[in-house]
Backbone as JSON Lines, residues from 0, in Angstrom:
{"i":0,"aa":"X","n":[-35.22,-47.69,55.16],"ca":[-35.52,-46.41,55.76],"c":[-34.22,-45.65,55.98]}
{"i":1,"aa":"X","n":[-34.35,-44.25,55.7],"ca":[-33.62,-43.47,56.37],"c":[-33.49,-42.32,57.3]}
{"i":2,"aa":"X","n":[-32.85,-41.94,57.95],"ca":[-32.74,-41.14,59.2],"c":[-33.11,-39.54,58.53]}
{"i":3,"aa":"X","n":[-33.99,-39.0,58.83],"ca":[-33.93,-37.72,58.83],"c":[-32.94,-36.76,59.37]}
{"i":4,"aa":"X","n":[-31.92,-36.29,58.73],"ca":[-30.94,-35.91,59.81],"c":[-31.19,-34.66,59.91]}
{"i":5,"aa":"X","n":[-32.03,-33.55,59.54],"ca":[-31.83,-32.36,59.96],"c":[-33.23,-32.18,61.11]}
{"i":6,"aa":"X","n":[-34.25,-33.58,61.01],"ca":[-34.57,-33.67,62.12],"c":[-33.92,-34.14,63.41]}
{"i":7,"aa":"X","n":[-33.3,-35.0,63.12],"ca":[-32.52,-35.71,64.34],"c":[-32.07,-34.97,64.77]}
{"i":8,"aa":"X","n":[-30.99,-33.81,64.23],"ca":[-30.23,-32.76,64.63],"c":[-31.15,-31.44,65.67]}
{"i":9,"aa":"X","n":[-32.17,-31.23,65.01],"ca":[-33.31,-30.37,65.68],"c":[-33.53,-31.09,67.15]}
{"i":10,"aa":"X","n":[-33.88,-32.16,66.91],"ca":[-34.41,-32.64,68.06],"c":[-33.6,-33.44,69.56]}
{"i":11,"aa":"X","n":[-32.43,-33.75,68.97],"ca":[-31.84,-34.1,70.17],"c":[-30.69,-32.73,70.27]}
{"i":12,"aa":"X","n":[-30.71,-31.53,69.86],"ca":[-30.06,-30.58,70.1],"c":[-31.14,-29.93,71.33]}
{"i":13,"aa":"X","n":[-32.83,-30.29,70.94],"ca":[-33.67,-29.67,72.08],"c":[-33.66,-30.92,73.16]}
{"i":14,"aa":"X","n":[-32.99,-31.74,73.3],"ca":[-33.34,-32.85,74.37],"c":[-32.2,-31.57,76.07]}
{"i":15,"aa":"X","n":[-32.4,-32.11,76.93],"ca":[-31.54,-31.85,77.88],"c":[-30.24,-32.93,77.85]}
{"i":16,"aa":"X","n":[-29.65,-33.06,78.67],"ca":[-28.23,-34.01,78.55],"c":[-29.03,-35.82,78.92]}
{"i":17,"aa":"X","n":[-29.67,-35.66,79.51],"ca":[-30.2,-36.45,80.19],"c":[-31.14,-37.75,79.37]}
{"i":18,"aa":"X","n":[-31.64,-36.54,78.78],"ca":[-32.71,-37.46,77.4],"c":[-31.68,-38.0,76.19]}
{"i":19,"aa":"X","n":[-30.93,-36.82,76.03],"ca":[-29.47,-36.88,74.65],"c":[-28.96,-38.61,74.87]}
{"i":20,"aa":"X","n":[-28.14,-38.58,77.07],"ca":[-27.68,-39.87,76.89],"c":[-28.7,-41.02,76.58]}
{"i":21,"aa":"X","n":[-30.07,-40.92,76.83],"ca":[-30.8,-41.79,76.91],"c":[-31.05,-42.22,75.0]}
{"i":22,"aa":"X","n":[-30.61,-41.09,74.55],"ca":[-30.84,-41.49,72.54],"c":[-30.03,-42.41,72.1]}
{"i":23,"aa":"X","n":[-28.78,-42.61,72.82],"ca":[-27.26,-43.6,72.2],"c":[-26.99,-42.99,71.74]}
{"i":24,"aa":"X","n":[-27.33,-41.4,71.51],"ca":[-26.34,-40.72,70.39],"c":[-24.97,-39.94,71.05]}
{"i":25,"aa":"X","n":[-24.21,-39.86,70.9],"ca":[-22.85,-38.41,71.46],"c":[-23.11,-37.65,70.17]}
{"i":26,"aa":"X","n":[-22.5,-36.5,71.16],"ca":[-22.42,-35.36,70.02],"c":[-21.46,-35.99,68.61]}
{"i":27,"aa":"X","n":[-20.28,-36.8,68.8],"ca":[-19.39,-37.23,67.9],"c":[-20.41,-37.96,67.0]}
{"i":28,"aa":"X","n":[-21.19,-38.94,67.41],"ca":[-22.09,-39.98,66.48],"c":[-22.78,-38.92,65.88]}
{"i":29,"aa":"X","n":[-23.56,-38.36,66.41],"ca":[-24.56,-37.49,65.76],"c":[-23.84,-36.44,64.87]}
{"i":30,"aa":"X","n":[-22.38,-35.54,64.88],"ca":[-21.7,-34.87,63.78],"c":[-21.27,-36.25,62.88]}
{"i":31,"aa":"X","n":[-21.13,-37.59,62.8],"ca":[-20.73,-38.39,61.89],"c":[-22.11,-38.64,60.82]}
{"i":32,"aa":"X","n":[-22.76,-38.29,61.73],"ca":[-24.43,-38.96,61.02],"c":[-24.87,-37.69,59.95]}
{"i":33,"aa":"X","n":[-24.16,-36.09,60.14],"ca":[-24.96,-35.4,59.94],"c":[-23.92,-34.45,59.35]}
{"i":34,"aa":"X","n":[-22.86,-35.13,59.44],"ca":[-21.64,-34.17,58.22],"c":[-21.78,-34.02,57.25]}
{"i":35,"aa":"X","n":[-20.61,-33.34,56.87],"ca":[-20.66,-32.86,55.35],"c":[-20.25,-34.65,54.69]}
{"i":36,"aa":"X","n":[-19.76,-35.76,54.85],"ca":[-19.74,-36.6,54.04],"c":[-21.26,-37.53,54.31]}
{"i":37,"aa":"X","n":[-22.17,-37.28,54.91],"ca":[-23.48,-37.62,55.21],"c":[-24.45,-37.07,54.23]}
{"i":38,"aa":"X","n":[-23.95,-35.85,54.38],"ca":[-24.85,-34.69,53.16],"c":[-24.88,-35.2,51.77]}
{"i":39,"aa":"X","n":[-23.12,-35.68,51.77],"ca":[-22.9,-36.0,50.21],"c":[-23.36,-36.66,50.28]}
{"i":40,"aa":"X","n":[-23.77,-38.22,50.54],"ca":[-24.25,-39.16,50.96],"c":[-25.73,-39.72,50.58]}
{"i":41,"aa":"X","n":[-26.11,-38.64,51.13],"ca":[-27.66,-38.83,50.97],"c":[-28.07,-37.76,49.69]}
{"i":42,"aa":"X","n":[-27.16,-36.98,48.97],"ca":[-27.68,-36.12,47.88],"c":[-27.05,-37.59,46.79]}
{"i":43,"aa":"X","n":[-26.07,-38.18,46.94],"ca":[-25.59,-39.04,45.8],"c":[-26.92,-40.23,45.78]}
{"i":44,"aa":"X","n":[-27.6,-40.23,47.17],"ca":[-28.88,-41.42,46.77],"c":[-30.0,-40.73,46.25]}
{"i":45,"aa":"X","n":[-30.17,-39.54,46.6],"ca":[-31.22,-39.11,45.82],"c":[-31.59,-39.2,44.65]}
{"i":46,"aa":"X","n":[-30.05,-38.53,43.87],"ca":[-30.0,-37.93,42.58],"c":[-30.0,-39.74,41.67]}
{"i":47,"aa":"X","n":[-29.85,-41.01,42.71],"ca":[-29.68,-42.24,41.81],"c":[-31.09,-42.3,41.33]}
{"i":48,"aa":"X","n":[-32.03,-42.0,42.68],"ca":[-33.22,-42.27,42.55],"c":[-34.05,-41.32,42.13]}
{"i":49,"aa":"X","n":[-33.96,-40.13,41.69],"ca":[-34.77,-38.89,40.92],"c":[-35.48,-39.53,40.02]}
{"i":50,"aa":"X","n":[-36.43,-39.39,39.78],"ca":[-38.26,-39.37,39.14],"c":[-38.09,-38.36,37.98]}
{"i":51,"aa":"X","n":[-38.07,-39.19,37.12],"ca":[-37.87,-38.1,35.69],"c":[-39.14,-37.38,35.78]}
{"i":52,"aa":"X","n":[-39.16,-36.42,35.53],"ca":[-40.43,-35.47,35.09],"c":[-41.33,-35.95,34.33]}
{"i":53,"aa":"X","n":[-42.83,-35.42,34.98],"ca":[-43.93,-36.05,34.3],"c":[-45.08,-34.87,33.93]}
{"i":54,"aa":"X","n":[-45.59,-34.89,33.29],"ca":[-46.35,-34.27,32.88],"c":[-47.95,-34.47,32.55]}
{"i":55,"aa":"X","n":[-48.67,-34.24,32.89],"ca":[-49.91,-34.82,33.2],"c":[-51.61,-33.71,32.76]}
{"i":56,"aa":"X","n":[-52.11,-34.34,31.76],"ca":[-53.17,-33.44,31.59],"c":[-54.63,-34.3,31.94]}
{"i":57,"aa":"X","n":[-55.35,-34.42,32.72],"ca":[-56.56,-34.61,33.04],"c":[-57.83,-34.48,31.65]}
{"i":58,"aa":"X","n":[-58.5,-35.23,30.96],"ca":[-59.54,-34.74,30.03],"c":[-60.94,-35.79,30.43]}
{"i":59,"aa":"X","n":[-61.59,-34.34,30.78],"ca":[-63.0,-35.36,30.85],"c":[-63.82,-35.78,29.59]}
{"i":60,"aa":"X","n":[-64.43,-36.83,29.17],"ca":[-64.13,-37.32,28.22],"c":[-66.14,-37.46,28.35]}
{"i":61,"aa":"X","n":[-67.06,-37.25,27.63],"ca":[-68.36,-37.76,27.53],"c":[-69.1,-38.76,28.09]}
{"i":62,"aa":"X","n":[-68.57,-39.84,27.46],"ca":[-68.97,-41.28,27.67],"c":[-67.82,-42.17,27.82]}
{"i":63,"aa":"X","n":[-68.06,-43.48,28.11],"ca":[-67.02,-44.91,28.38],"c":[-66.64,-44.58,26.68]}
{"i":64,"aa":"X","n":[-67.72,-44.57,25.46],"ca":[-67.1,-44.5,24.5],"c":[-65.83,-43.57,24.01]}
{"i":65,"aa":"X","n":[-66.59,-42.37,24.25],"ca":[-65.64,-41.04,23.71],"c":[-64.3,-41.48,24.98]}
{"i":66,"aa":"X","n":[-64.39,-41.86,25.76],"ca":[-63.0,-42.16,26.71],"c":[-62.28,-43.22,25.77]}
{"i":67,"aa":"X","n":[-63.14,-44.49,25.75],"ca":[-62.45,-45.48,25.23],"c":[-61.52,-44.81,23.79]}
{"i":68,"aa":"X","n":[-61.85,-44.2,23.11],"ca":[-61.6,-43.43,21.5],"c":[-60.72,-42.96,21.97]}
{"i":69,"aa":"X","n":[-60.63,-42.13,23.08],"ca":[-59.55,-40.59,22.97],"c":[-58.39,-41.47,23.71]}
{"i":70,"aa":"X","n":[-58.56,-42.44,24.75],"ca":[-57.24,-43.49,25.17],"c":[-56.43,-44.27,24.04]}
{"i":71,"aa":"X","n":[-57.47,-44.88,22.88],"ca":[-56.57,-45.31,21.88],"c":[-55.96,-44.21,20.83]}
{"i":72,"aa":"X","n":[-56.43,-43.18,20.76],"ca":[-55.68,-42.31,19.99],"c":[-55.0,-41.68,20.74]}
{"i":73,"aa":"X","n":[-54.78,-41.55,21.87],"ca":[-53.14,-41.13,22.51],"c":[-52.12,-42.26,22.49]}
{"i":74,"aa":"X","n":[-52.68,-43.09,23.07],"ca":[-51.64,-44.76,22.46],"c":[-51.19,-44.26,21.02]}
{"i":75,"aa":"X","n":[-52.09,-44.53,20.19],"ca":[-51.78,-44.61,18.59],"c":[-50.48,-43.3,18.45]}
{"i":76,"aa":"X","n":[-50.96,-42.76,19.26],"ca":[-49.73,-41.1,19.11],"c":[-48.24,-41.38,19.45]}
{"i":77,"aa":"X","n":[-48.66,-43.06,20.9],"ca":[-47.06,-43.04,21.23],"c":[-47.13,-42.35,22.86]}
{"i":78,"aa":"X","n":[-48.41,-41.76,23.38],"ca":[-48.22,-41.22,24.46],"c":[-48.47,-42.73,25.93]}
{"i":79,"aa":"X","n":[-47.81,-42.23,27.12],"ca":[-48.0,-43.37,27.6],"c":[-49.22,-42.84,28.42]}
{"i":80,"aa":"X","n":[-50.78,-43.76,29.0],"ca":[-51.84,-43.48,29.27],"c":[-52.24,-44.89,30.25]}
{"i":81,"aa":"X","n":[-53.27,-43.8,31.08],"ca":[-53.68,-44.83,32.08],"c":[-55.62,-44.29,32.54]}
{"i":82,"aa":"X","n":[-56.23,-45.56,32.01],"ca":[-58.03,-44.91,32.05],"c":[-58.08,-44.86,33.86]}
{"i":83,"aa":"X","n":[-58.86,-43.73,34.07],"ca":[-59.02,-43.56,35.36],"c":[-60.47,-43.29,34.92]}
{"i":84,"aa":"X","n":[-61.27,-43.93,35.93],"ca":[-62.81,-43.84,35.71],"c":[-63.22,-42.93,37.42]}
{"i":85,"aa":"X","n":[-63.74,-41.8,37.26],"ca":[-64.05,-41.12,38.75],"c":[-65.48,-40.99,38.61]}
């Protein structure tokens, strides 16, 4: 898991002093958590983990047959496919 930091920042900026000490956070922890080398930080894990683009067309198909047919001829094409029965 990771810390939401532009929530964290929202929310113990609305705490009073009182609730703030009660978080463990100082203002110092919380600018270390939420700097500019934090930013980089969490954009360098993103971009490891980015989700190549997908593209997706839905076809309602007749029957189990005409489904079964039109799944192996997208295979046969090379496309990658997954039968969803609704």
């Amino acid at each position: 898991a990771a810390w939401d930091l532009a929530a964290l920042t929202r929310q113990w900026e609305a705490f009073d002093e009182e609730l703030r000490d009660a978080t463990g956070f100082d203002g110092a922890a919380l600018e270390k958590l939420t700097g500019a080398e934090a930013v980089e930080d969490a954009l360098a894990d993103l971009e490891e983990k980015a989700i190549p683009e997908c593209y997706q067309v839905s076809v309602d198909c007749r029957d189990e047959a005409d489904q079964k047919e039109f799944f192996e001829r997208m295979q046969a094409e090379g496309r990658t496919c997954r039968v969803l029965t609704l």
